[in-house]
C-alpha positions as CSV (number, residue, x, y, z in Angstrom):
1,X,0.0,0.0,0.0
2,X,1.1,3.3,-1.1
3,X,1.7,6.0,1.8
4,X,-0.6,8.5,0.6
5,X,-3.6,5.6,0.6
6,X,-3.7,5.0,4.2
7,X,-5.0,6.5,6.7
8,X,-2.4,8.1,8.9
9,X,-3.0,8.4,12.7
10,X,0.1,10.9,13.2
11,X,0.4,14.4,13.3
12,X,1.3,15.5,9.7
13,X,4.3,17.2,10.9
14,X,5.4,13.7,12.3
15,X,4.7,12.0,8.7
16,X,7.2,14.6,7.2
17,X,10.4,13.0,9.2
18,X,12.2,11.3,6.6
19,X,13.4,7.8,7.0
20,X,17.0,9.9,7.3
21,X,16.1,11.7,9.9
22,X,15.5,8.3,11.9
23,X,18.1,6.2,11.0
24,X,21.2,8.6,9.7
25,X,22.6,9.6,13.4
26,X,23.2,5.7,13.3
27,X,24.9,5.3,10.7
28,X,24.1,2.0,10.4
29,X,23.3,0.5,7.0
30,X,20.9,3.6,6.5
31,X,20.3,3.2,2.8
32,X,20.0,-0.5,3.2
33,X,16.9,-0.1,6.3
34,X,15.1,2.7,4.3
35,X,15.0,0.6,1.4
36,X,14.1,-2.6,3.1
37,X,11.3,-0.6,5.0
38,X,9.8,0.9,2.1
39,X,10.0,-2.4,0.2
40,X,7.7,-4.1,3.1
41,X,5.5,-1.0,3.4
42,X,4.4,-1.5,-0.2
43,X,2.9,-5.3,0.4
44,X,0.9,-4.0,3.1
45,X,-3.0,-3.6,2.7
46,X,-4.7,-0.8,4.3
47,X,-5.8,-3.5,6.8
48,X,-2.5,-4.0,7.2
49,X,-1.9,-0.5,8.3
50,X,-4.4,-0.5,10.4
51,X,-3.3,-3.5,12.3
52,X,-0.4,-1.7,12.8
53,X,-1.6,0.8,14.3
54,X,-3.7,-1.0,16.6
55,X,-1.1,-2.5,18.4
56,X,1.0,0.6,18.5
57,X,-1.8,2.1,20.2
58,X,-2.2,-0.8,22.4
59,X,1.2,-0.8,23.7
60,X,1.4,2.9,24.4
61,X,-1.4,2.0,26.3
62,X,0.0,-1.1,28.5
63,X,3.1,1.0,28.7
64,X,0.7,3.7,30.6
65,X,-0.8,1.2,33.0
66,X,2.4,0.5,33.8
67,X,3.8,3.9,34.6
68,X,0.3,3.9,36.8
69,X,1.0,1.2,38.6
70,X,4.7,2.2,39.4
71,X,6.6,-0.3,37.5
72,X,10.2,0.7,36.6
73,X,11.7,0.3,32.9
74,X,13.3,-3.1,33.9
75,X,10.7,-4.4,35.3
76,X,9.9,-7.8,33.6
77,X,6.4,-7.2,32.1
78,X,7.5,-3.8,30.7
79,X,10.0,-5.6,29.1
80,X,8.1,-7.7,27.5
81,X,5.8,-5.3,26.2
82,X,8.8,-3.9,25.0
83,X,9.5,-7.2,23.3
84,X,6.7,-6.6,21.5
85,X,7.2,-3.3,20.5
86,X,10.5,-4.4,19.3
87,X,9.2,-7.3,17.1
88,X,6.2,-4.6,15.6
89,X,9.7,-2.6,14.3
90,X,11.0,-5.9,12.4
91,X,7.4,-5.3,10.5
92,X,9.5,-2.3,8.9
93,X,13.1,-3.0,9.6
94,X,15.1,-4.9,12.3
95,X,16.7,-2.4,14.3
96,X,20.0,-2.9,15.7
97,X,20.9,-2.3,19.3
98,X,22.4,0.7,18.2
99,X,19.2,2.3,15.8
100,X,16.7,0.7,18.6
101,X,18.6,2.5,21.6
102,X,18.3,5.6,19.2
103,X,14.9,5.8,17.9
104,X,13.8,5.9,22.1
105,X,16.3,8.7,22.1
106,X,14.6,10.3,18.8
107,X,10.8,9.5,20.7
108,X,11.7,12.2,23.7
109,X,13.9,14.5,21.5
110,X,12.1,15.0,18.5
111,X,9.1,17.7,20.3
112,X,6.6,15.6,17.8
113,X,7.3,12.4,18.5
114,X,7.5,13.4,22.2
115,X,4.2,15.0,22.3
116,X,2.4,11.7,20.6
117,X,3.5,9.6,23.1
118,X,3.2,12.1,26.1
119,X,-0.7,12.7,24.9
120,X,-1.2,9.0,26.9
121,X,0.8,10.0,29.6
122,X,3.2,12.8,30.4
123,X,6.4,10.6,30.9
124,X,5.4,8.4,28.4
125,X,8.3,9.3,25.6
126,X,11.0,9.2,28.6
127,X,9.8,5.6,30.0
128,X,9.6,4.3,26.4
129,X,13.2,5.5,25.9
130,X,14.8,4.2,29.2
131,X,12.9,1.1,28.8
132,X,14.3,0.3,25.0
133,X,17.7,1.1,26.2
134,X,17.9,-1.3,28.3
135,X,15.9,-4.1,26.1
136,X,19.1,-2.8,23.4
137,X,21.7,-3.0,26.0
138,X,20.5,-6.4,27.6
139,X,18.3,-8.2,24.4
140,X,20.1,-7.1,21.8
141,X,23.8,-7.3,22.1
């Protein structure tokens, strides 16, 4: 499925980050995960999409509960549903530790980014980010 066909959830100013602006500071096989991202982008249905975004949605939300209920970024179910969220990224390109450990960094940096995942909670963007450091430093060595 074409970009322009689906449905896009994000802020238009978030669909305007390039590919680049992700994965460049990593230097890591840039050209090579744009190209594998785009290529799996274009099988997908607008069901697909959709799907997608479902479960992105639904583990912003677990993530939430578990800020709630006090859990840290270690903690084993976090991690898990950081496992998951992980595994959702191989649906576009498998991230290294290095671009993973990143792309948290990019989610509290980049003010858009930051203020999609802070709209389900406040420290949303900076859990997410702690807790996909340490799934890269202890997961993905």
């Amino acid at each position: 499925m074409k970009p322009e066909e689906m449905d896009r959830k994000l802020e238009p100013v978030i669909q305007r980050l390039s590919e680049q602006d992700v994965l460049s500071p990593y230097n890591d096989a840039t050209s090579d995960r744009i190209h594998e991202s785009k290529e799996k982008m274009q099988q997908w249905t607008k069901e697909d999409y959709l799907n997608s975004q479902q479960k992105v949605d639904r583990i912003n939300q677990e993530l939430t509960e578990a800020i709630r209920g006090g859990e840290s970024p270690e903690s084993p179910r976090v991690q898990d549903i950081i496992r998951q969220h992980y595994e959702s990224m191989t649906q576009y390109y498998t991230p290294t530790a290095d671009v993973y450990r990143g792309l948290g960094e990019l989610y509290v940096e980049q003010p858009e980014y930051k203020k999609l995942f802070d709209s389900y909670h406040p420290r949303l963007a900076r859990f997410l980010c702690e807790a996909m450091r340490f799934f890269a430093d202890h997961k993905l060595k």
